[in-house]
C-alpha positions as CSV (number, residue, x, y, z in Angstrom):
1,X,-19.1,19.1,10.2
2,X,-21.9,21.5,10.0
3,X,-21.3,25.1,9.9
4,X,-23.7,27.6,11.0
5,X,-22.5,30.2,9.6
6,X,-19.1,31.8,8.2
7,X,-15.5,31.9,10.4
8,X,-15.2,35.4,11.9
9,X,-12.6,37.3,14.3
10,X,-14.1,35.7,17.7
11,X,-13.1,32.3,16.5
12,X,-9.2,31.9,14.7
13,X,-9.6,28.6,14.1
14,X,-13.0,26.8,13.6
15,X,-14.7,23.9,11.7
16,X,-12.4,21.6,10.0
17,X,-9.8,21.2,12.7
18,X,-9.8,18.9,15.5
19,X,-10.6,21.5,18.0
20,X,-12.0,25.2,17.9
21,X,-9.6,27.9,19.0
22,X,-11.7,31.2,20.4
23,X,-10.4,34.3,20.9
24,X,-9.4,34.4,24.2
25,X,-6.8,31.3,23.2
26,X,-8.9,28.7,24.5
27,X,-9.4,25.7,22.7
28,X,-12.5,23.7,22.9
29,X,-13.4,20.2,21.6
30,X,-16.7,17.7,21.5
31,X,-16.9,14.0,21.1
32,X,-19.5,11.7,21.2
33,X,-19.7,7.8,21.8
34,X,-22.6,6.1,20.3
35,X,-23.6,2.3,22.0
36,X,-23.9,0.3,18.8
37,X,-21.0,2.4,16.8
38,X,-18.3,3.2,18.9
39,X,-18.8,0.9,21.6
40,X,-21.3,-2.6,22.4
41,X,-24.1,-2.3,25.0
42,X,-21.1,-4.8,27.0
43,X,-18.9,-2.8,27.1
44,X,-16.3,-2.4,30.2
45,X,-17.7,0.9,31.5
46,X,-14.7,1.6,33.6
47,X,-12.9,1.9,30.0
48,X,-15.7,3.7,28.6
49,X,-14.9,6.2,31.4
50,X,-11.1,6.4,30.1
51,X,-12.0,6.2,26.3
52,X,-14.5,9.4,26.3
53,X,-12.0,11.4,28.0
54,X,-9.2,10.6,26.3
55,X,-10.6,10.8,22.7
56,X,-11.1,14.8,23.2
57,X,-7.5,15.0,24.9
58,X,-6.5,13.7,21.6
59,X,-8.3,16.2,19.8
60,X,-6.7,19.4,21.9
61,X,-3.5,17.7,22.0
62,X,-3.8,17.7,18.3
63,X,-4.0,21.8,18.6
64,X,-0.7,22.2,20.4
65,X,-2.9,22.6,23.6
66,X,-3.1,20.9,27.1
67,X,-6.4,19.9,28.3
68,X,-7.5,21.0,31.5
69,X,-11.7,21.5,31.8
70,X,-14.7,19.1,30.7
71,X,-18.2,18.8,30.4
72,X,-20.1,15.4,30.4
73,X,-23.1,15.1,28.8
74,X,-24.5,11.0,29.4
75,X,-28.2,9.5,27.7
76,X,-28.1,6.0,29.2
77,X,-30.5,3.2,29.0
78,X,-31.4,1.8,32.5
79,X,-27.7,1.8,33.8
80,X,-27.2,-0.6,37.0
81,X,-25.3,1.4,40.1
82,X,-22.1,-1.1,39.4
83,X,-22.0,0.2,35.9
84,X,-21.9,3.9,37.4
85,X,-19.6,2.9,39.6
86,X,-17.3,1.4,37.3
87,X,-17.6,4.0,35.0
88,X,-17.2,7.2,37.4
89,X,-13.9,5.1,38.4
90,X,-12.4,4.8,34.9
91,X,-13.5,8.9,34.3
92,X,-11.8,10.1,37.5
93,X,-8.7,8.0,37.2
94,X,-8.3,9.5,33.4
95,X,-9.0,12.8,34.7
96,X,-6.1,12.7,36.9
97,X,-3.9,11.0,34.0
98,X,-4.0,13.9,32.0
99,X,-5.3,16.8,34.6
100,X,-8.8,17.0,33.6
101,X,-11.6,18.8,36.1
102,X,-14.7,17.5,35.5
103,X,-16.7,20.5,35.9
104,X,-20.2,19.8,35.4
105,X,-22.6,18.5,32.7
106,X,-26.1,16.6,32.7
107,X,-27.0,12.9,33.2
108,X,-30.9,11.5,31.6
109,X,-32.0,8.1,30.8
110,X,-32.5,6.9,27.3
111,X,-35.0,4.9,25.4
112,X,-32.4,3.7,22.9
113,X,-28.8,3.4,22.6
114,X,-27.0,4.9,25.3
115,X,-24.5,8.0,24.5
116,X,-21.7,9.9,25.7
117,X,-20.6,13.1,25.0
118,X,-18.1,14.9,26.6
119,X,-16.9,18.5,25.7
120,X,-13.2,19.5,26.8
121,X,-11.6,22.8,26.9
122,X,-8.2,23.4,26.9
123,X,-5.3,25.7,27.0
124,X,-2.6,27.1,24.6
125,X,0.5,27.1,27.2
126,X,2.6,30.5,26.8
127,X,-0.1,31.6,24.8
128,X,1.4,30.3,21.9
129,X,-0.5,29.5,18.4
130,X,-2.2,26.9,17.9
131,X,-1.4,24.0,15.6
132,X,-3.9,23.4,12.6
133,X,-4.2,21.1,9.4
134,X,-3.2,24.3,7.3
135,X,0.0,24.8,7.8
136,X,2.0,22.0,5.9
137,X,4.7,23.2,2.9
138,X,6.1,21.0,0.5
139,X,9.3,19.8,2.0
140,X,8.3,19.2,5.3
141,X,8.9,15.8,7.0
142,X,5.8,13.8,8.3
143,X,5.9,12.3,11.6
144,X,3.9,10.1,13.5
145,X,3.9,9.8,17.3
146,X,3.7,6.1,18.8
147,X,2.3,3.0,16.7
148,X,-0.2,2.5,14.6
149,X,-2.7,-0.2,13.8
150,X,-3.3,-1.3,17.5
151,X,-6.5,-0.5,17.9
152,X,-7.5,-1.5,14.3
153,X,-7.4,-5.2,15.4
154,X,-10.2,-4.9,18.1
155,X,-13.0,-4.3,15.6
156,X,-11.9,-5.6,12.5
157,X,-11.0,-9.1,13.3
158,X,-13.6,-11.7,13.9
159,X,-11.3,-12.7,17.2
160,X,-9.3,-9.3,18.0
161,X,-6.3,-10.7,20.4
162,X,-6.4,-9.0,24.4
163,X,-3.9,-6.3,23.2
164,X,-6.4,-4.9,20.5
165,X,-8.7,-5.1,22.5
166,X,-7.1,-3.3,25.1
167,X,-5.8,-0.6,22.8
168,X,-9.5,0.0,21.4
169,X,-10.8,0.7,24.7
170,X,-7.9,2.2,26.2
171,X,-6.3,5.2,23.9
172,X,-3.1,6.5,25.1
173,X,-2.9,10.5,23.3
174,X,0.6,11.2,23.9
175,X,0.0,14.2,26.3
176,X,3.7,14.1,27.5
177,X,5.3,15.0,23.6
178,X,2.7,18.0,23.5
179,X,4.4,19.2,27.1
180,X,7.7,19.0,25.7
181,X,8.1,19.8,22.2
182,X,8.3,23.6,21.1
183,X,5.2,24.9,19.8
184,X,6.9,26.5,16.4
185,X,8.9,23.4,15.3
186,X,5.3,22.2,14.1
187,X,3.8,23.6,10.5
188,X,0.7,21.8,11.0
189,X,-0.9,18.9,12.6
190,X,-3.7,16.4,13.3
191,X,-5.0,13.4,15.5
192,X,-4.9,10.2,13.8
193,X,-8.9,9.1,15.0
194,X,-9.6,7.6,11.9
195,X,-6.6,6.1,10.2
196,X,-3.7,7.6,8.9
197,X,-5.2,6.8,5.0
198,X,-8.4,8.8,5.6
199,X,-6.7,12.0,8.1
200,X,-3.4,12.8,5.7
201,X,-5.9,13.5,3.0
202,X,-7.9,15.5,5.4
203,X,-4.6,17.2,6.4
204,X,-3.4,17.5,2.4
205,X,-7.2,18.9,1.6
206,X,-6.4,21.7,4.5
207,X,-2.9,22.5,3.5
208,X,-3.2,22.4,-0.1
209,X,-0.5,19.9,-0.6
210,X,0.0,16.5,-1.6
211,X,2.5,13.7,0.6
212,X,4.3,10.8,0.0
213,X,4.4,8.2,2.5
214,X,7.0,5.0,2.8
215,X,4.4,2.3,3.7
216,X,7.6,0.0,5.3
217,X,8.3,2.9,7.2
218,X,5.0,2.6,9.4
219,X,5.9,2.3,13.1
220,X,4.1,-0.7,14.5
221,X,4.1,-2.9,17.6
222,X,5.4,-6.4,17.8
223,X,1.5,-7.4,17.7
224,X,1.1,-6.0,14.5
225,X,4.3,-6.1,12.9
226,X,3.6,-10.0,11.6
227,X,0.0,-9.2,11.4
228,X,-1.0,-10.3,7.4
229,X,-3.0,-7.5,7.1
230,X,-0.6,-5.0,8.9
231,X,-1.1,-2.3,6.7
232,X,-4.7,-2.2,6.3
233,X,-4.9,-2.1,10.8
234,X,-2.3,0.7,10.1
235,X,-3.8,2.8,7.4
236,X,-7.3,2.1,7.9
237,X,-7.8,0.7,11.4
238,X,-8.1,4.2,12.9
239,X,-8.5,4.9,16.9
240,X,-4.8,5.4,17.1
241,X,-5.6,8.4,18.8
242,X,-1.6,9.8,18.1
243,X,0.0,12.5,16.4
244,X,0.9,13.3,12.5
245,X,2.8,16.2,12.2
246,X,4.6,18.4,9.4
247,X,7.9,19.8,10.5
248,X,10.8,21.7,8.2
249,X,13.7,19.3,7.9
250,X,16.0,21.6,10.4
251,X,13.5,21.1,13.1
252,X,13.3,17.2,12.9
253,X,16.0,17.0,15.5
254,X,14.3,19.3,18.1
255,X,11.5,17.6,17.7
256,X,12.6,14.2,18.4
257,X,14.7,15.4,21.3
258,X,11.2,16.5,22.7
259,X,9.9,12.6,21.7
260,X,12.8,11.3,23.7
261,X,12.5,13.4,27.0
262,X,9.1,12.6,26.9
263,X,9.8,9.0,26.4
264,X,7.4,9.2,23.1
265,X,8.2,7.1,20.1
266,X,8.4,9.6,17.1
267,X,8.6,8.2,13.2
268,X,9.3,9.4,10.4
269,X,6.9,8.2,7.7
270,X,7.5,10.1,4.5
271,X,7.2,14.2,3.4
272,X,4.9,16.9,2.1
273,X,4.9,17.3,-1.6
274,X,3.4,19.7,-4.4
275,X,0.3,18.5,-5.7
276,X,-3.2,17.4,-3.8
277,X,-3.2,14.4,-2.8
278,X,-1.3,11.2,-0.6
279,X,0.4,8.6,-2.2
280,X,1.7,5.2,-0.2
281,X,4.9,4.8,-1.9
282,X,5.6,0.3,-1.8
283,X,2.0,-0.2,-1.3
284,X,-1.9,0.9,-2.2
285,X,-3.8,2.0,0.0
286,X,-6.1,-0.5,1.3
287,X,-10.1,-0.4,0.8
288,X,-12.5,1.6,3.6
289,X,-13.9,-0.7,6.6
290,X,-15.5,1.9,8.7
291,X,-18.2,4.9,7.9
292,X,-19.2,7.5,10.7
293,X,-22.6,7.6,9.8
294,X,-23.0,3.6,9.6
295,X,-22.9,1.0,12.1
296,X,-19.4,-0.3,12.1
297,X,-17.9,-2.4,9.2
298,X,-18.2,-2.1,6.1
């Protein structure tokens, strides 16, 4: 992330989290989908229209906030009208999934890759604080909302099965926990975009803490769960697009009643320690796949 220049009073929380708070308490995010990175030139554009949305709800979820405004921004290269089509369909129907108004933006053709980039504001309800990575104590328990390693499958494996497939191009940010669970049972917390290996560091970096995590404990579906490389799709897969969060032990129960009103799976994976840096306990972490600033694959 590029800063142009140092944090002040007119923005509490800025660079280095997964949204911007300002000062009025609204939170603001930007994402942006690259044809040849993020997604191939055949891509379904009807999930293309779900996946750019939903990536930023992850991000204000991630803040303790609910998403409610957005701003597309699209370069594309000599789009058909049935593309459009398909891809205004998949946009509108996540926009009423998680009560997004599209409220403008700008549309121009492109000699290149096409690209997406939408920019989503949301709100802090109550006006409560916002979550950030900072906040995590030694002590703490470390949860994870849903499952992880779905996704991984869809761009890893020569042959990804339908369900990776469908949970690459189909995130499901668990909106519904954020509704429910009290904003001050949380310490600190983070969208897990780009595998739970590579985001607890960020989140130990932030909070000047170390963690240890139980690599048996990892929640998984039944499609990963046999999977022979399970615990790379879990730790390095990324596009989860779910929740890890640092609670106090006492407020583990509150939170989990949240995670069963809202019919959210909520794990615990290991704790906050002393010291700077995450440790899988049972396991090593497995080797990088994927680099933002290359094309896929490692």
């Amino acid at each position: 992330m590029l800063r142009a220049r140092p944090p002040g009073p007119d923005l509490p929380v800025d660079a280095g989290d997964d949204a911007a708070v300002l000062a009025d308490g609204r939170v603001v995010t930007v994402d942006s989908m690259v044809e040849g990175v993020h997604f191939l030139a055949d891509a379904d554009p009807e999930a293309l229209g779900h996946k750019v949305l939903a990536v930023s709800v992850s991000d204000v979820l991630a803040m303790g906030a609910l998403p409610d405004t957005a701003f597309l921004a699209l370069s594309l290269r000599a789009p058909s009208p049935s593309w459009l089509d398909a891809f205004a369909t998949g946009l509108a129907a996540a926009c009423r999934r998680w009560g997004v108004h599209l409220a403008g933006g700008d549309t121009t053709g492109s000699p290149g890759p096409s690209f997406l980039s939408l920019t989503l504001l949301g709100t802090l309800p109550g006006g409560r604080r916002p979550w950030t990575r900072r906040g995590a104590r030694p002590g703490d328990r470390l949860l994870v909302t849903g499952t992880l390693g779905d996704a991984g499958g869809g761009w890893i494996h020569a042959e990804p099965s339908a369900h990776a497939l469908e949970a690459l191009a189909r995130p499901e940010p668990p909106l519904a926990f954020v509704t429910a669970v009290a904003n001050d049972r949380v310490h600190a917390a983070m969208d897990l975009s780009d595998g739970l290996a590579v985001d607890l560091e960020r989140l130990c970096q932030a909070s000047g803490c170390g963690a240890r995590v139980v690599a048996d404990r990892l929640p998984a579906s039944a499609h990963v769960a046999e999977a022979p490389d399970r615990l790379l799709l879990q730790t390095r897969g990324g596009e989860d697009y779910q929740l890890l969060l640092a609670v106090a032990p006492d407020d583990v129960p509150s939170v989990r009643d949240a995670a069963d009103r809202s019919g959210t799976l909520l794990t615990d994976i290991g704790a906050i320690v002393a010291g700077a840096s995450a440790e899988l306990v049972g396991a090593s972490w497995p080797e990088a796949r994927f680099h933002h600033f290359g094309t896929g694959a490692s």
